[in-house]
C-alpha positions in Angstrom: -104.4 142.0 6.1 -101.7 139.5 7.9 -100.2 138.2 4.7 -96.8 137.5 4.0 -95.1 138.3 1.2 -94.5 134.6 0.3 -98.5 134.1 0.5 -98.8 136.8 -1.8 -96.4 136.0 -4.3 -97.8 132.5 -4.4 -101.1 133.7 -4.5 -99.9 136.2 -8.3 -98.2 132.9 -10.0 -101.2 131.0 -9.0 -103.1 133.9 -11.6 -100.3 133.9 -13.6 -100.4 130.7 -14.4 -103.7 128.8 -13.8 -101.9 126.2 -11.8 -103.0 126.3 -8.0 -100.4 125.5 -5.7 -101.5 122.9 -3.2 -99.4 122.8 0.5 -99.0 119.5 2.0 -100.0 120.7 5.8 -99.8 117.1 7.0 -96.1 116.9 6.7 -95.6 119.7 8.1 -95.2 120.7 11.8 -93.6 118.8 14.9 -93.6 114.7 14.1 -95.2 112.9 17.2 -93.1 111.6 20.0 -94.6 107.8 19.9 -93.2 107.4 16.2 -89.7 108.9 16.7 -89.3 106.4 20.1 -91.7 103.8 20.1 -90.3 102.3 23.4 -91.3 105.5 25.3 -94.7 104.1 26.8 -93.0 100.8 28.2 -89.9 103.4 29.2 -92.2 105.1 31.3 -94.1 102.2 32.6 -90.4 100.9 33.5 -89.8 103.6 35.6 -92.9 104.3 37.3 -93.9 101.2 38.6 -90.6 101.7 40.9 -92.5 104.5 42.7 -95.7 103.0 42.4 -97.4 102.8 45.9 -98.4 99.2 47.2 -101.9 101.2 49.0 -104.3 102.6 46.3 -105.5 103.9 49.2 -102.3 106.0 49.9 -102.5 105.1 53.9 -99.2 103.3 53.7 -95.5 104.9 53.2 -94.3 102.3 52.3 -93.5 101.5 48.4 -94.0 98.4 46.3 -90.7 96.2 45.7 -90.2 94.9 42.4 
């Protein structure tokens, strides 16, 4: 069936003991990148605007100077 024995042990105290066991999946898993380094955006921003083109057009070589 795909279940793990964890599941399934969880699963016979729940019967056991009338209490259902509720998982907090919101907590788990990988935490975003914006909260752990809320400077990344403007970081980025920083560093690309270096290499941002002066043409939209992208008929010009030549790069803006800030």
């Amino acid at each position: 069936m795909g279940w793990g024995r964890v599941c399934s042990q969880k699963g016979l105290r729940e019967k056991a003991t009338g209490i259902r066991c509720i998982d907090n999946y919101r907590a788990s898993g990988r935490k975003r990148t914006e909260g752990q380094l809320p400077t990344l955006s403007e970081d980025i921003r920083l560093l690309a605007d270096r290499q941002t083109q002066a043409d939209p057009s992208m008929k010009s070589g030549s790069l803006t100077n800030n």
